[in-house]
Each structure stands twice: as C-alpha cells, then as structure tokens.
N, CA and C atoms as a LAMMPS dump frame, in Angstrom:
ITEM: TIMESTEP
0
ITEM: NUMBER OF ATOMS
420
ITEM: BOX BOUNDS ff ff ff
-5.0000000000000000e+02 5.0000000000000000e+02
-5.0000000000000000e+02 5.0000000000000000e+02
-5.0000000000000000e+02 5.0000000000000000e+02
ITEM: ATOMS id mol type element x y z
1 1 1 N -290.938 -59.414 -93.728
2 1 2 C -290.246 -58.158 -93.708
3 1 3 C -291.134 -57.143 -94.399
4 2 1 N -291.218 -56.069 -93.986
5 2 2 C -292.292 -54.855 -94.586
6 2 3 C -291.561 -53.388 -94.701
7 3 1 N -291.038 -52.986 -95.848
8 3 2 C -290.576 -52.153 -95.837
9 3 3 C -291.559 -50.436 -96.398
10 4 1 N -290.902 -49.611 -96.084
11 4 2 C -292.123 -48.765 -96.539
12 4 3 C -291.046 -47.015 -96.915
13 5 1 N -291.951 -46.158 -97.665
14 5 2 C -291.355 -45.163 -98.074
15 5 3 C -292.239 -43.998 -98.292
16 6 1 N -292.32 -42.918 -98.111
17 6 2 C -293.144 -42.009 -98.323
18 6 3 C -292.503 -40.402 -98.779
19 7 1 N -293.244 -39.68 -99.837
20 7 2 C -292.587 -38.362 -100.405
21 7 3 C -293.775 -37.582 -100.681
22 8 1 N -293.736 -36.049 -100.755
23 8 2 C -294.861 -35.448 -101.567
24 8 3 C -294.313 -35.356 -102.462
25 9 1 N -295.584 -34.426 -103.4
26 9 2 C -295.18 -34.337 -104.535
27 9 3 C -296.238 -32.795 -104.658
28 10 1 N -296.033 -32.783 -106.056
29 10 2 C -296.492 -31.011 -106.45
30 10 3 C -297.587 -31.249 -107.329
31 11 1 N -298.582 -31.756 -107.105
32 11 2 C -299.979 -32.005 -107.597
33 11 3 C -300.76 -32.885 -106.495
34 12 1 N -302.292 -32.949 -107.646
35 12 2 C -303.136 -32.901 -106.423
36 12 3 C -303.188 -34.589 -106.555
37 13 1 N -304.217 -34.95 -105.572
38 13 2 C -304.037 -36.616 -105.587
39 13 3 C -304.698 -37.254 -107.321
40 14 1 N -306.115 -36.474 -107.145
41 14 2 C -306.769 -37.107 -108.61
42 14 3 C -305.338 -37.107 -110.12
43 15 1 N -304.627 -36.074 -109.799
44 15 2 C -303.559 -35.772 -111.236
45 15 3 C -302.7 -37.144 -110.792
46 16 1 N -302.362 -37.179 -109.574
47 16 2 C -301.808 -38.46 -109.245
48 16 3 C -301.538 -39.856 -109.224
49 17 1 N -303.017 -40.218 -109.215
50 17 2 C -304.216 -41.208 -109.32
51 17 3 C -303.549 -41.13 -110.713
52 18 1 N -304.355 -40.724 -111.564
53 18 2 C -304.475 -40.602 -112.714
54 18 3 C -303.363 -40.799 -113.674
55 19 1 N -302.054 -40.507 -112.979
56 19 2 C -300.968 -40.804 -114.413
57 19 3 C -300.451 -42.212 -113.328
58 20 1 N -300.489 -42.799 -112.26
59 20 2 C -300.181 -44.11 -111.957
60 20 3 C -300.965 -44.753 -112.727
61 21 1 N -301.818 -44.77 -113.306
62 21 2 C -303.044 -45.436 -114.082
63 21 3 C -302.207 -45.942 -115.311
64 22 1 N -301.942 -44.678 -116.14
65 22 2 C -300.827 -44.721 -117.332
66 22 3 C -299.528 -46.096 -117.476
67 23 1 N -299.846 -46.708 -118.583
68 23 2 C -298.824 -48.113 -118.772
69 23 3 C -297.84 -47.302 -118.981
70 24 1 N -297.363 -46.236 -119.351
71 24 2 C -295.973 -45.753 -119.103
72 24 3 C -295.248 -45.65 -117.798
73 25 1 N -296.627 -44.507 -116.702
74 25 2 C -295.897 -44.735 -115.282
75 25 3 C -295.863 -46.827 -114.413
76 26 1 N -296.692 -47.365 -114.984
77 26 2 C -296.344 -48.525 -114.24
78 26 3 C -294.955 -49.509 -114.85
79 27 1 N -295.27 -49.101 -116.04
80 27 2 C -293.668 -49.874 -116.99
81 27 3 C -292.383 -49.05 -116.044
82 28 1 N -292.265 -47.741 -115.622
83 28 2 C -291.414 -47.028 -115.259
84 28 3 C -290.954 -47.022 -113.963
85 29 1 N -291.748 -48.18 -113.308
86 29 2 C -291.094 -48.288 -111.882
87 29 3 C -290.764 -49.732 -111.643
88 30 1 N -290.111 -49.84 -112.905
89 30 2 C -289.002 -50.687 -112.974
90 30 3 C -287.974 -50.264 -113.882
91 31 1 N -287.158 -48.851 -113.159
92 31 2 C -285.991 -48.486 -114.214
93 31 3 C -285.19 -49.84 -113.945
94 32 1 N -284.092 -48.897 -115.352
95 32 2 C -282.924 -49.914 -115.791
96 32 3 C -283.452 -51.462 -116.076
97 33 1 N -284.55 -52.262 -116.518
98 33 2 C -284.948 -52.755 -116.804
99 33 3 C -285.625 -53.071 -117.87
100 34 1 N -285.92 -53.767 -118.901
101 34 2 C -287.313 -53.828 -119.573
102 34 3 C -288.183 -54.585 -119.277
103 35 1 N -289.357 -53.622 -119.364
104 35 2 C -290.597 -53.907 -118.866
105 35 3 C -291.812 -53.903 -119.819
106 36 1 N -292.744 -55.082 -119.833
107 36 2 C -293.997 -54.714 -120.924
108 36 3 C -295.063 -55.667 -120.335
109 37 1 N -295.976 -54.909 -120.329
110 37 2 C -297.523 -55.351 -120.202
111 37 3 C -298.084 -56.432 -121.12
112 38 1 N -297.973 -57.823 -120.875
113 38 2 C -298.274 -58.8 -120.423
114 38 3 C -299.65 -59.233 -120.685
115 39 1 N -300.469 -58.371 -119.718
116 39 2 C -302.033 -58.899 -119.966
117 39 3 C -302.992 -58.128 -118.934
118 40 1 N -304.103 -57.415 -119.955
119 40 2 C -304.765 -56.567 -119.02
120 40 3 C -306.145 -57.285 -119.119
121 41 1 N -306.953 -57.595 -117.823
122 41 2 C -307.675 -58.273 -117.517
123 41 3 C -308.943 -56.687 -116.524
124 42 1 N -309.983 -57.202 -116.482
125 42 2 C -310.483 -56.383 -115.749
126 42 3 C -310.404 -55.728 -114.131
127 43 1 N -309.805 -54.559 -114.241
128 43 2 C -308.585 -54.263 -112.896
129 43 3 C -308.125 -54.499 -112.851
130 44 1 N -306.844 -55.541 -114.102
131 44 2 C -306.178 -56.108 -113.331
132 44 3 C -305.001 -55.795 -114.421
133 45 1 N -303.891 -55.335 -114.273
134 45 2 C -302.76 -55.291 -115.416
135 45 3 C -301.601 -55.897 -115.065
136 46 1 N -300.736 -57.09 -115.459
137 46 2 C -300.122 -57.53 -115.604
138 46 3 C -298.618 -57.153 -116.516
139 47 1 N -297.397 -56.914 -115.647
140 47 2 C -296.082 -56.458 -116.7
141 47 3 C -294.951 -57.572 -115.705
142 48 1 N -294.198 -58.145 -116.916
143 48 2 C -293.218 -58.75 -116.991
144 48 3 C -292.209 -58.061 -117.041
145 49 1 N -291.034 -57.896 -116.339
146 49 2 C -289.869 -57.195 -116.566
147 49 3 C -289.066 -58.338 -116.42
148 50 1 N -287.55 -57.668 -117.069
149 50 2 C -286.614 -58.7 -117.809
150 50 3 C -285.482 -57.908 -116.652
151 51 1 N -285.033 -58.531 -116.107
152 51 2 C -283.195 -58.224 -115.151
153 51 3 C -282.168 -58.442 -115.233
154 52 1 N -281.068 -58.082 -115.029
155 52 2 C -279.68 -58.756 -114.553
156 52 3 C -279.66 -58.651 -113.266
157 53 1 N -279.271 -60.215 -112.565
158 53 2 C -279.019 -59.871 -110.748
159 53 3 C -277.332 -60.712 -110.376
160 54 1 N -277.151 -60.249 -110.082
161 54 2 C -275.92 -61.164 -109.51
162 54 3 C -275.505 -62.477 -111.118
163 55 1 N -275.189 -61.554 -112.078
164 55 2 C -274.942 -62.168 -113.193
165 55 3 C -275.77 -63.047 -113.878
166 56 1 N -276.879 -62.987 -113.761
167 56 2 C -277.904 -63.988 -114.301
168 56 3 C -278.669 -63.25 -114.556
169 57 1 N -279.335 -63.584 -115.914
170 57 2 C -280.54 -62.777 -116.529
171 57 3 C -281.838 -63.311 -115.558
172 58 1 N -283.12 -62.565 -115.643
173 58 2 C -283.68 -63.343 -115.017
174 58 3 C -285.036 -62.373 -115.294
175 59 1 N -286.729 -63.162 -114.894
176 59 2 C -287.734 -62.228 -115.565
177 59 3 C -288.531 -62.306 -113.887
178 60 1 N -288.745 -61.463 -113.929
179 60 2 C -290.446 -61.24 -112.85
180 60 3 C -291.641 -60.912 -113.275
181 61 1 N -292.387 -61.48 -112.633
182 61 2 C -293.776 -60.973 -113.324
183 61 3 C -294.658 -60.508 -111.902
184 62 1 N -295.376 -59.167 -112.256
185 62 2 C -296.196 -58.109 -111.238
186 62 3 C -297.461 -58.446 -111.59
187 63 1 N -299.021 -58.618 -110.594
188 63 2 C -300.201 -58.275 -111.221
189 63 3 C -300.223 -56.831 -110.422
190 64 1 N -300.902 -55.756 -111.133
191 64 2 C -301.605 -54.372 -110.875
192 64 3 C -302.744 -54.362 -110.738
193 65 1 N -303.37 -53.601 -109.544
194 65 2 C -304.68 -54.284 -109.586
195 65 3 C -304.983 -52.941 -108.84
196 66 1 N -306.129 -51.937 -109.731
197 66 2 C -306.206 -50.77 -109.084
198 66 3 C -307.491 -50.714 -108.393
199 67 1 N -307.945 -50.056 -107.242
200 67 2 C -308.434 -50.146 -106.368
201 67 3 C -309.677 -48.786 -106.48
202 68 1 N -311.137 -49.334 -106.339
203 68 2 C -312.141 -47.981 -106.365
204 68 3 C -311.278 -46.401 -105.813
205 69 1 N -310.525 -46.59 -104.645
206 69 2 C -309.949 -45.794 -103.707
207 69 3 C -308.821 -45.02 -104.756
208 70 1 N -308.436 -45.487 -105.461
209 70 2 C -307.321 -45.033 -106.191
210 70 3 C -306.009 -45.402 -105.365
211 71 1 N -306.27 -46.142 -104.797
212 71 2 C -305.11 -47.06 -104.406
213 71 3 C -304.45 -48.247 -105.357
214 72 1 N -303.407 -48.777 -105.792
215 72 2 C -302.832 -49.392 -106.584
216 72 3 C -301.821 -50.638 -105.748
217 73 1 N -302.762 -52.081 -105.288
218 73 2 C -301.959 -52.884 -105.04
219 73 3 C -301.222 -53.609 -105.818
220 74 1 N -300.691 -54.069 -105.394
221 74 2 C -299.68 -55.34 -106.767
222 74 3 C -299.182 -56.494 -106.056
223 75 1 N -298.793 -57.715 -106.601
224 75 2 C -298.241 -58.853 -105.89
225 75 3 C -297.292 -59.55 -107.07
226 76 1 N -296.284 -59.891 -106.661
227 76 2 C -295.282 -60.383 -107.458
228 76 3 C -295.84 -62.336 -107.77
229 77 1 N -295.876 -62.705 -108.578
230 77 2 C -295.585 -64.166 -108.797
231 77 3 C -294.39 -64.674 -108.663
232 78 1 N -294.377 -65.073 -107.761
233 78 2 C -293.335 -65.398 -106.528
234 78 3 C -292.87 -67.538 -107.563
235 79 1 N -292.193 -67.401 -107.955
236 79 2 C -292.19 -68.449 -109.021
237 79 3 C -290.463 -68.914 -108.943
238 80 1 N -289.863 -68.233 -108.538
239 80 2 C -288.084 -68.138 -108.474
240 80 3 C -287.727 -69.362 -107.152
241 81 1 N -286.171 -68.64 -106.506
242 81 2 C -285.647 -69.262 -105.744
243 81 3 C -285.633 -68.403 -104.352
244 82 1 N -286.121 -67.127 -104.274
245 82 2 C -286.153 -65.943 -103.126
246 82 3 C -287.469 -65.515 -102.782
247 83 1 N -288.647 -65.528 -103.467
248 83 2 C -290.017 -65.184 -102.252
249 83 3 C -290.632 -66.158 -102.6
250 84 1 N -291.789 -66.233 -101.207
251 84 2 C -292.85 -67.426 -101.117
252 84 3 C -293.83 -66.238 -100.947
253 85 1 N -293.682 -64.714 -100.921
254 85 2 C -294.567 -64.34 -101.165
255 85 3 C -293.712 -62.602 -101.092
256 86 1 N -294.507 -61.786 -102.034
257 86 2 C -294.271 -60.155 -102.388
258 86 3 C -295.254 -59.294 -102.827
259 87 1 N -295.85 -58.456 -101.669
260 87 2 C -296.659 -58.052 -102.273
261 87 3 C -296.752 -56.201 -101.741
262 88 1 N -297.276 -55.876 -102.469
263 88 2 C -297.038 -53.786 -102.022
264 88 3 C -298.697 -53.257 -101.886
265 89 1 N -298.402 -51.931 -101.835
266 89 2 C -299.244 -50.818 -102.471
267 89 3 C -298.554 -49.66 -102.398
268 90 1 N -300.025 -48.983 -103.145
269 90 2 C -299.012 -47.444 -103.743
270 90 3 C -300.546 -47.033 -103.32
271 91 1 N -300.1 -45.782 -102.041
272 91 2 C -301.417 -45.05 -102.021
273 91 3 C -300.957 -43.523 -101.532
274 92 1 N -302.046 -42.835 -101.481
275 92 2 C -302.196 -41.175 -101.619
276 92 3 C -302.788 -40.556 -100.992
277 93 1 N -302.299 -39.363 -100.458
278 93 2 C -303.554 -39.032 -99.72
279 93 3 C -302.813 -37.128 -99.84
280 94 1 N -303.988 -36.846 -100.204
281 94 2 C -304.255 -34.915 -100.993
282 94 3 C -304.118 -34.308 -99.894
283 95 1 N -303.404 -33.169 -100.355
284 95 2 C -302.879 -32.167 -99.128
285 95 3 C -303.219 -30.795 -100.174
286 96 1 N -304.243 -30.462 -99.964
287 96 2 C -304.289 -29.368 -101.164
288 96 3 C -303.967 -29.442 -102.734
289 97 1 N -302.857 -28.805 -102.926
290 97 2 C -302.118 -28.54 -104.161
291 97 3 C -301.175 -29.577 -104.227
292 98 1 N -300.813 -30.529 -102.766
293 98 2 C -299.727 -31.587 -102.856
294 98 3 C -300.177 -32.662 -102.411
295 99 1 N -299.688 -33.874 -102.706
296 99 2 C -300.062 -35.582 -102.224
297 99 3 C -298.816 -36.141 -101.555
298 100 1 N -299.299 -36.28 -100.558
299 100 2 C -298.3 -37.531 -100.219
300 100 3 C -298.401 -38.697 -100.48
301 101 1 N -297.451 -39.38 -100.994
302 101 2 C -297.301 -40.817 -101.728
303 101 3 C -296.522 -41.551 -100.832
304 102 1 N -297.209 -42.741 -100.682
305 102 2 C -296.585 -43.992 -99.685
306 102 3 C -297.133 -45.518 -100.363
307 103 1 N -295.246 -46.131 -100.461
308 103 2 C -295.179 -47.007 -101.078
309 103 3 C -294.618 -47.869 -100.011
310 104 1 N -295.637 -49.11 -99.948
311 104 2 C -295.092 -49.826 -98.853
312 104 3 C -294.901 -51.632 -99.423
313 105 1 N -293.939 -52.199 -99.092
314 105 2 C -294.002 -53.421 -99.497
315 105 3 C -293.653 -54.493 -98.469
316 106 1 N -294.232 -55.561 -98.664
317 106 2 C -294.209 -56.45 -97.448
318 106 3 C -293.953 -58.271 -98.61
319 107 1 N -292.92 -59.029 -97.98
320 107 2 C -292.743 -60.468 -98.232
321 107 3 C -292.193 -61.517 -97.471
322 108 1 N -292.367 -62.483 -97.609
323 108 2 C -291.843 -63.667 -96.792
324 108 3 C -290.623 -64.505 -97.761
325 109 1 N -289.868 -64.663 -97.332
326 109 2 C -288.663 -65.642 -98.641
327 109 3 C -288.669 -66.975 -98.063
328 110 1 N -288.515 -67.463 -99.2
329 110 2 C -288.716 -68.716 -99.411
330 110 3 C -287.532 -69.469 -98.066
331 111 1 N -287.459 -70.888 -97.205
332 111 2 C -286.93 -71.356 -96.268
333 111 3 C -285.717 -70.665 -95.898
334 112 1 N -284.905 -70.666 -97.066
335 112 2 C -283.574 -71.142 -96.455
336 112 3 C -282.721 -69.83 -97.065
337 113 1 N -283.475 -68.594 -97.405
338 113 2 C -283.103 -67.425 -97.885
339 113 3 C -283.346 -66.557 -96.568
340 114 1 N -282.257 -66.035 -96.328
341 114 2 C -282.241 -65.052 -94.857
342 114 3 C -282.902 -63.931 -95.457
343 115 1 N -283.932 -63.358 -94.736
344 115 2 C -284.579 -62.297 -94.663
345 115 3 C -283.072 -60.664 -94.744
346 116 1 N -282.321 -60.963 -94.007
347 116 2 C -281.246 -59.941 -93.982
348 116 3 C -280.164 -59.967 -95.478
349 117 1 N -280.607 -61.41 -95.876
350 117 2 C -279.145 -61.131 -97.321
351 117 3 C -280.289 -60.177 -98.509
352 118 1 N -281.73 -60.414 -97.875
353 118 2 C -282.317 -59.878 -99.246
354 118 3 C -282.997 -58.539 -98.859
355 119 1 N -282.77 -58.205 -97.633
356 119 2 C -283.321 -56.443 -97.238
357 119 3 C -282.492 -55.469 -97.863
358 120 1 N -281.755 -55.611 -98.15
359 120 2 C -281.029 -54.713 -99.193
360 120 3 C -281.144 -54.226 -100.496
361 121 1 N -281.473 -55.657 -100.916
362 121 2 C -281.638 -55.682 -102.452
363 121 3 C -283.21 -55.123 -102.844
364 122 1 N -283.988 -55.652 -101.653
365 122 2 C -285.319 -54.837 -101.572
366 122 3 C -285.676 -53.134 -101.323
367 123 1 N -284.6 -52.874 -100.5
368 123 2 C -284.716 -51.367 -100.417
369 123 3 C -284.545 -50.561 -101.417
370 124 1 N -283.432 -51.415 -102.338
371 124 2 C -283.058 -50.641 -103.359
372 124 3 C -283.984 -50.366 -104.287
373 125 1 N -284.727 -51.877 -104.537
374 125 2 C -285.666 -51.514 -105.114
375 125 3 C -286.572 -50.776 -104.969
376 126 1 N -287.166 -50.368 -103.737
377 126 2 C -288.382 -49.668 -103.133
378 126 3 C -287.621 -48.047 -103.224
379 127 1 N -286.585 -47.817 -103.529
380 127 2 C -286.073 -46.483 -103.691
381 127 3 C -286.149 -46.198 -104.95
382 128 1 N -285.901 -47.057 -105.525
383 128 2 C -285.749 -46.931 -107.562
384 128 3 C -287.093 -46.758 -107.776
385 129 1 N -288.128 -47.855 -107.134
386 129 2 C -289.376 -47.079 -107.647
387 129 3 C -289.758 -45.965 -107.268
388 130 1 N -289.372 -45.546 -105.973
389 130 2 C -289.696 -44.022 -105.443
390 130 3 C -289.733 -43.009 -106.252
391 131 1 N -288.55 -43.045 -106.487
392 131 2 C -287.694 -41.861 -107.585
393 131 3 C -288.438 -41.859 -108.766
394 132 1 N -288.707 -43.047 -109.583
395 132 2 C -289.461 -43.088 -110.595
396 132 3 C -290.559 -42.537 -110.311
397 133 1 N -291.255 -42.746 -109.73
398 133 2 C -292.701 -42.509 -109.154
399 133 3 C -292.558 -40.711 -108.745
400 134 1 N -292.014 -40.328 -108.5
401 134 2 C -291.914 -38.94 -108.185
402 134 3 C -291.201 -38.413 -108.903
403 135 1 N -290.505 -38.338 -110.334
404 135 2 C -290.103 -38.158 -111.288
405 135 3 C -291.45 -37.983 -112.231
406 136 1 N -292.151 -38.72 -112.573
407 136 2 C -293.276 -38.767 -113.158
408 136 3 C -294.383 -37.82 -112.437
409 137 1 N -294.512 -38.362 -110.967
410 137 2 C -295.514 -37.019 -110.581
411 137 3 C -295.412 -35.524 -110.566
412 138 1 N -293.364 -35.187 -110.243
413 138 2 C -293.234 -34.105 -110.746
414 138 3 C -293.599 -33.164 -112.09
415 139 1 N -293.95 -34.216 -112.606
416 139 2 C -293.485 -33.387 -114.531
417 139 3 C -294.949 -33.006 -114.554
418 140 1 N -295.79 -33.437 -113.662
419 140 2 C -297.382 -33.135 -114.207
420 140 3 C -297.361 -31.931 -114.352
C-alpha cells in the first residue's frame, strides 16, 4: 500500500531542507506522542517514539537517513505484529519564495493483517505528520 500527500509552504526549499534537519522538527512529526533520538550515526538519526493504540502502550522505532539531495528517507523497524515492512520520504522541490513538500509512504503488513483494517490508521498518520511538518515550515 503507498500512500502519499503533498502541500506548499511559504519559504524557500534550502530554509526547508534545513529546519527538517533540526531534532526538534523530526521529534515533531510524531505529535501526541513522545519522541527522542535514540542514536545518531553518520546520516543516519534514529528516534524512538512511545504510543497508545487501541489501549496498549506500545514503542516504534524510525531510522532518518538524510540524503545529498536534501531529501529525507526513513524506514520503520518493523519488529511488532502489523508491518513486514514501512518505509517513506520527505522531499521538496522550490518554487521561488515557496516549496512544495511531498510526503509519501509505502508498506507491506505482515500475513494475516488486511491491508484495508490498517489504511486508515496510516492516513492518519501521514496527515498528523503533514500538519506538523507545515506548522514548522510555516513559522520560518
């Protein structure tokens, strides 16, 4: 399943680039959560966030892995009972004075998890980070 999302925003791509970089904006696109950086390796940043889902606490862990391009992929450690695999990017592309931002994510779930009970719960997520993500690019 590959879901995807796209918004401008009111700066240029490099200002853009540049505060996705920031462990505040990557901790922050996981609202309503806590989130903390884990382990930064060369290109490579690692954050654990902590959840409630369907009454159970529960943790995920993201690698960040930013790209010459200023592109920002990531892949979930897929370690649970719902993906055999999750993985995104976050990329940009300058329109003058504005960027358009497109966040796209793509996974496979594990056998016996219907692709349709968990497209939901994925969108939501891919909207929560939106908002975050363009909340932050606004304020530049």
């Amino acid at each position: 399943m590959k879901l995807e999302k796209s918004f401008d925003v009111r700066c240029g791509r490099d200002a853009a680039v540049a505060a996705l970089a920031r462990e505040e904006t990557l901790l922050g696109l996981f609202p309503d959560t806590k989130s903390e950086i884990v382990s930064r390796e060369a290109g490579r940043t690692t954050v654990r966030t902590h959840y409630r889902a369907l009454g159970q606490d529960g943790t995920a862990t993201f690698h960040f892995r930013f790209e010459p391009s200023g592109e920002l992929r990531f892949e979930k450690v897929c370690d649970g009972r719902v993906w055999r695999q999750l993985e995104g990017a976050v990329s940009f592309a300058g329109r003058g004075a504005r960027t358009r931002v497109h966040i796209q994510m793509e996974g496979r779930t594990k056998p016996f998890v219907p692709e349709l009970a968990i497209r939901g719960p994925l969108r939501d997520q891919l909207d929560k980070m939106a908002s975050a993500l363009r909340e932050r690019l606004e304020s530049l």
